[in-house]
C-alpha positions in Angstrom: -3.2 39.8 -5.1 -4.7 43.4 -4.9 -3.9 45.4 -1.6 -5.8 44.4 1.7 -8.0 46.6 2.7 -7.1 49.0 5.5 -8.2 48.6 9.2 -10.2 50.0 12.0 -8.4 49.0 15.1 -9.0 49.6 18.5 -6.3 49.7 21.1 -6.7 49.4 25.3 -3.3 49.5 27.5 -2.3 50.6 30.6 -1.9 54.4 29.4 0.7 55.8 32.2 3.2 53.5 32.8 5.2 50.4 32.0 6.4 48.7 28.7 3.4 47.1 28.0 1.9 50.6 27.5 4.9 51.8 25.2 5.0 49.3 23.3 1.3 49.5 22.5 1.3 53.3 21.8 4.2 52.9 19.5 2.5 49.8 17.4 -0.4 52.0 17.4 1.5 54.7 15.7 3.1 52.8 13.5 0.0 50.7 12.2 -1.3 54.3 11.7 1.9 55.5 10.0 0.8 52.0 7.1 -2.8 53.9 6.7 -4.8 52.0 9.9 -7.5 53.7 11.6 -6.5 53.4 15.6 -8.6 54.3 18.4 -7.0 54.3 21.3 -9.5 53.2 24.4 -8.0 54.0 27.7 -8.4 56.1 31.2 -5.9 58.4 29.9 -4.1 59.7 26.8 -1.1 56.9 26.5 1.8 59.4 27.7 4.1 58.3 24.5 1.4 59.4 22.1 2.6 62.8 22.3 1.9 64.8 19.4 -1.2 65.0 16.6 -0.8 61.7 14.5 -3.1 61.1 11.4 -5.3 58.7 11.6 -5.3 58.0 15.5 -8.0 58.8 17.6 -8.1 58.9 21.5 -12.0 57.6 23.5 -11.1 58.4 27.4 -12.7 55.9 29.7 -15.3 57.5 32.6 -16.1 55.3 35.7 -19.9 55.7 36.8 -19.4 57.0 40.5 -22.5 56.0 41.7 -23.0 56.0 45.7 -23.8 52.1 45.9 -20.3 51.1 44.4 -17.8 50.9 46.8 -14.8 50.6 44.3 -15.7 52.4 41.1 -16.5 49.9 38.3 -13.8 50.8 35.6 -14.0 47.4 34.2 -17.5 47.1 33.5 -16.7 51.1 32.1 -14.2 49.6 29.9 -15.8 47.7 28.4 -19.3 49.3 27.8 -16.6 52.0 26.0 -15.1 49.4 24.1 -18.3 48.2 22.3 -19.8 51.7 21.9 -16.5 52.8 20.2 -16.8 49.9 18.1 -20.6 50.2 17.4 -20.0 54.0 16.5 -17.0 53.5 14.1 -17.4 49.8 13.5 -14.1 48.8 14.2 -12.5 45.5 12.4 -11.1 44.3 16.2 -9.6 44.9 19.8 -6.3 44.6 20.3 -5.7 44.4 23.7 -2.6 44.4 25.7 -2.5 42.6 29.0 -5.2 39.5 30.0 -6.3 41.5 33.2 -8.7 43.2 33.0 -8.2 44.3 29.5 -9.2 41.2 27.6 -12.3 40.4 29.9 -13.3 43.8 29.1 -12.8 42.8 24.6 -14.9 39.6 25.7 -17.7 41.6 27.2 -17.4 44.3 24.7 -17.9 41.5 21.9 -21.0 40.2 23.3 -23.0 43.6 23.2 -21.6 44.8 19.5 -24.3 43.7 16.9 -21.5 42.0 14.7 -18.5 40.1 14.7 -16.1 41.9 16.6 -12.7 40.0 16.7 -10.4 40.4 20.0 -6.4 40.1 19.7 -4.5 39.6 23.2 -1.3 40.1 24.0 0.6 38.9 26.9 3.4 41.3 28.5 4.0 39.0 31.5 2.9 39.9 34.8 -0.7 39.3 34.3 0.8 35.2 33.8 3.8 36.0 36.1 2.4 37.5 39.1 -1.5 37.2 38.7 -2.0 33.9 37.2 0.4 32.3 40.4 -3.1 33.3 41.7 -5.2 30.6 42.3 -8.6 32.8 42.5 -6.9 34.7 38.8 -6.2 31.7 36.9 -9.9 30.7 35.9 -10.5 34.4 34.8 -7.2 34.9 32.8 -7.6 31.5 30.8 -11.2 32.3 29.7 -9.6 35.8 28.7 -7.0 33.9 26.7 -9.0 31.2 25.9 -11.8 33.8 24.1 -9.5 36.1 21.9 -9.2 35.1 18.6 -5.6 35.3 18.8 -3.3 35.7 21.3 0.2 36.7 21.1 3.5 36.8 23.5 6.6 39.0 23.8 9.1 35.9 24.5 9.1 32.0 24.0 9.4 31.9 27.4 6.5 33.4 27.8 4.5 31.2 26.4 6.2 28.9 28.1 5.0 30.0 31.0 1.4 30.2 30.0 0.7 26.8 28.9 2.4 25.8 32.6 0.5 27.9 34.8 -2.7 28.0 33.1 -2.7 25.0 30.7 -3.3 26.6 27.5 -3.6 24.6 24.4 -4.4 27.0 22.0 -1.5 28.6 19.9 0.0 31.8 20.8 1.8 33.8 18.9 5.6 34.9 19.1 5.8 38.7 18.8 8.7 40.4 20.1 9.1 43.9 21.5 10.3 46.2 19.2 11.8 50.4 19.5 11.3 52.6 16.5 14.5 52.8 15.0 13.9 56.2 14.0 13.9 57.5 17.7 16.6 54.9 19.1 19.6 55.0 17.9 23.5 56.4 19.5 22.8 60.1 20.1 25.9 62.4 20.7 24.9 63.6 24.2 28.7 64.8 25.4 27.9 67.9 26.6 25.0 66.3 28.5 27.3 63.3 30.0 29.5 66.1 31.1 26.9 67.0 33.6 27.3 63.7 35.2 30.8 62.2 34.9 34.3 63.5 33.8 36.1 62.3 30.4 37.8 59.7 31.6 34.7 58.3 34.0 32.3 55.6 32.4 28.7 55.6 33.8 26.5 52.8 34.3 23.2 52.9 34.2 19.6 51.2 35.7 16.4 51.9 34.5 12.9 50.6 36.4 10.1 51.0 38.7 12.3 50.1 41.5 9.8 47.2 42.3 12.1 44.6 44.5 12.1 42.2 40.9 14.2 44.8 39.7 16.4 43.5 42.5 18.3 47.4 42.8 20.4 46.6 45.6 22.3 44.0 43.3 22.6 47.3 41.0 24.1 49.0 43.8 26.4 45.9 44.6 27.6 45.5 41.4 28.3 49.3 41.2 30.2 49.3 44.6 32.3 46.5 43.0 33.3 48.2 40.1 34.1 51.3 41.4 36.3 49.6 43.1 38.7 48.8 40.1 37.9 51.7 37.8 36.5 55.5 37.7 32.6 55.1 37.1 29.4 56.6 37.9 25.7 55.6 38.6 22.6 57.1 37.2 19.2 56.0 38.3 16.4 56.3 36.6 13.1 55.8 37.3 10.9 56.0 40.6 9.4 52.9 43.1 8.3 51.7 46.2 12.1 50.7 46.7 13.9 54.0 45.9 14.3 54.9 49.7 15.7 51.6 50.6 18.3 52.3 47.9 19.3 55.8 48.9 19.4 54.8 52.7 22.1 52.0 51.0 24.0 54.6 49.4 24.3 56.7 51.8 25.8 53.8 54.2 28.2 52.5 51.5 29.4 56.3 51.1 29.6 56.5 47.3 26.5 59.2 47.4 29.0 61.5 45.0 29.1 58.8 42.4 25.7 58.3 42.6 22.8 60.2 40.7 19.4 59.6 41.2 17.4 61.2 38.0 13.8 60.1 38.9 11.3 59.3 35.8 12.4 60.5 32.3 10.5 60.9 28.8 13.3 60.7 26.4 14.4 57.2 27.4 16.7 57.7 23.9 18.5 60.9 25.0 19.4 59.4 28.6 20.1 56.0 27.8 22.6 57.2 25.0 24.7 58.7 28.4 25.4 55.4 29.6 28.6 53.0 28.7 26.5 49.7 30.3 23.3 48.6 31.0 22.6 47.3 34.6 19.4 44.5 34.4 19.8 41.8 37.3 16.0 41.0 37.4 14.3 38.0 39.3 12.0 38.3 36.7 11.6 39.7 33.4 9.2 38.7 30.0 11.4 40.5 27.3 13.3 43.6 29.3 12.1 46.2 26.6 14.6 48.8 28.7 17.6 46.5 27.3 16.1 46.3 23.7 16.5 50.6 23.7 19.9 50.5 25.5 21.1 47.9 22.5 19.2 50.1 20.0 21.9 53.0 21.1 24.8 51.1 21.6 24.7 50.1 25.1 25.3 46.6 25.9 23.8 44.8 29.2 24.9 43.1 31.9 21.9 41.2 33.6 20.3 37.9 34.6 19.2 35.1 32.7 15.7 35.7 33.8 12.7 35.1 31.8 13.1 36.5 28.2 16.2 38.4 28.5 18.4 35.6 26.6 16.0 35.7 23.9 17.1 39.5 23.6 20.8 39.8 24.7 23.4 37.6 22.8 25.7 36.3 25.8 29.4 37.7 24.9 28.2 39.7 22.2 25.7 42.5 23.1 26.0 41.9 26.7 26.3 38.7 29.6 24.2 37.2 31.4 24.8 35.6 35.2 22.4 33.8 37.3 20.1 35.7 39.4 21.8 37.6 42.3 25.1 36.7 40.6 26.7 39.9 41.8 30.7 38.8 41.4 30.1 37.6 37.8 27.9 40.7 37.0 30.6 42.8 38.4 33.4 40.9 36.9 31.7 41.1 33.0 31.0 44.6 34.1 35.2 45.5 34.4 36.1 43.1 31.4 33.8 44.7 29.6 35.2 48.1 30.3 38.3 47.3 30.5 38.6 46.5 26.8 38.0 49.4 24.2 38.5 46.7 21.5 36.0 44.6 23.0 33.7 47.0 23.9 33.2 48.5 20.2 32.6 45.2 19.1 29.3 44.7 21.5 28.8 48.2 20.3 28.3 47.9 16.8 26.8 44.0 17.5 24.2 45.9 20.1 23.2 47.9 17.4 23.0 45.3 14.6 20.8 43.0 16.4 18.4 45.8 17.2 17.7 46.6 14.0 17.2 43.2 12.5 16.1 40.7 15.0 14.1 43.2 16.8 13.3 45.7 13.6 10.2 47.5 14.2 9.0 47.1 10.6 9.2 43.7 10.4 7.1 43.3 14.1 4.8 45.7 12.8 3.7 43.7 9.6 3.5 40.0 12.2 0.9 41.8 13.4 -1.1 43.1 10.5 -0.7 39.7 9.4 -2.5 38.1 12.9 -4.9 40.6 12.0 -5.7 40.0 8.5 -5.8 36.4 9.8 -8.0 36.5 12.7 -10.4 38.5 10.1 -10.4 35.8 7.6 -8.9 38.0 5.1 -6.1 36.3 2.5 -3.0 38.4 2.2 0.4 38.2 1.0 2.1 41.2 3.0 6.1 41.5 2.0 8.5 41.3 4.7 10.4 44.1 5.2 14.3 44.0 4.7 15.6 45.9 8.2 19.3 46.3 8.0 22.1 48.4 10.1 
């Protein structure tokens, strides 16, 4: 079978925030890395593209201001963008991340191209978790899902999910987050822990938007717990509507010295290597991408069953998982843990292990070249590759 040919593939996230966004700036430059054309069709440059990368392009979005809108129209901007990008370099398809608004926008875009533009969707979870529990949503996000050629998922239960709420019978496909194994990976940051905690301290660590799913305060219960028992320290990172509620609790439980609050950071990789344990006790949570990089570098979680974190963390053997608001169990599998240095390099090397296999970023990038090929009608045979420790 002679090599497929190569694609033009346009990409819309949400540029600034969230894992959705990361994970489709980093597919992008990967599918780019494999000699795919990306265009990138977004507000704003997505803030992980960082550098100049070969073949990927960048088409800001502009909202019309004009005086009779009262809210400024980006959808409709979207997607008149979408289709005049894909006129102009006659893209292959959309691959859109997120139902709302982002694969309304590829269904209008696809009606005013001049050819058969094919859409790819992919839920990340709250536009099925949060919007589509609304009932004036749920009409608009099935026709979304309903009109992609292909729709994909970052957890099973996920999908789940979807075909409850929204009664979906067409299939979805499984495709898991993924980090680049090239950028996460155990980093010697010693001389950075320092700054932090003393040699004989171990640091726990919380990463979010500080949204009350995150449920922080459990972080903060679970922390109190622990410090109870053994020598530890807290970093937070991140930055949310809740993130004066969790100082004020600080502050009244005392511990503000063990406590360091380190607001929004670029180089998840760098930080995340600081910490000895991941804190995740979510309400709710599609995959938990922020566990996937803290396993990438060794760092195992303790967390909540929710969603499609036990699709991601091995229970007893990259991390444990307790019900939701579980604080005692989270705390007690937070001391064990710690408490073991035999134990604890075995979820170590396990952490890392499962990152790079299960969750390898080759092998997620090639599922998707293959839903494209497939959504374009276009027979391929493309070789798995073989991701190992």
């Amino acid at each position: 079978m002679t090599e497929p040919r190569k694609l033009k593939i346009g990409i819309t996230c949400y540029p600034t925030l969230g894992g959705s966004g990361v994970v489709a700036t980093e597919l992008g430059k990967l599918l780019a890395e494999r000699g795919h054309e990306i265009h990138f069709i977004t507000h704003s440059i997505p803030f992980r593209l960082g550098k100049f990368h070969k073949n990927i392009f960048f088409h800001e979005v502009s909202v019309n201001n004009y005086y009779v809108f009262r809210y400024p129209p980006y959808d409709l901007a979207l997607a008149s963008k979408m289709a005049q990008v894909a006129k102009m370099q006659q893209l292959d398809l959309l691959h859109v991340h997120y139902a709302i608004p982002h694969a309304v926008c590829a269904h209008l875009a696809k009606q005013m191209v001049g050819y058969q533009l094919k859409t790819v969707t992919t839920l990340h979870g709250t536009d099925i978790t949060v919007l589509a529990q609304d009932e004036s949503m749920k009409d608009l996000i099935r026709l979304a899902i309903n009109e992609s050629d292909a729709v994909t998922a970052v957890s099973q239960d996920l999908i789940r999910e979807t075909r409850s709420l929204l009664d979906i019978q067409a299939p979805i496909d499984l495709t898991y987050n993924f980090v680049d194994k090239r950028i996460y990976y155990p980093r010697d940051v010693s001389s950075l822990r320092g700054d932090y905690a003393k040699p004989h301290e171990r640091i726990l660590m919380h990463i979010s938007n500080f949204r009350p799913v995150k449920r922080v305060d459990d972080v903060i219960d679970i922390f109190y717990n622990v410090l109870q028992t053994m020598p530890v320290k807290l970093l937070l990172v991140g930055e949310g509507p809740e993130q004066s509620k969790i100082q004020h609790k600080v502050q009244r439980l005392g511990i503000e010295e063990h406590v360091y609050f380190l607001g929004k950071q670029e180089d998840v990789a760098q930080v995340i290597s600081m910490a000895d344990v991941l804190l995740l006790p979510s309400e709710k949570e599609s995959f938990g991408l922020v566990a996937l990089e803290a396993m990438a570098c060794g760092v195992p979680t303790i967390g909540s069953d929710a969603g499609g974190i036990p699709e991601l963390i091995a229970h007893g053997k990259t991390g444990y998982l307790s019900p939701i608001g579980d604080v005692e169990s989270m705390s007690r599998d937070t001391i064990n843990l710690l408490s073991d240095p035999i134990l604890y390099s075995q979820f170590k090397h396990a952490c890392i292990e499962r990152a790079r296999t299960v969750f390898c970023n080759d092998i997620i990038t090639v599922q998707y070249e293959q839903i494209y090929y497939r959504v374009l009608g276009i027979d391929v045979d493309l070789p798995i590759p073989i991701c190992s420790e």
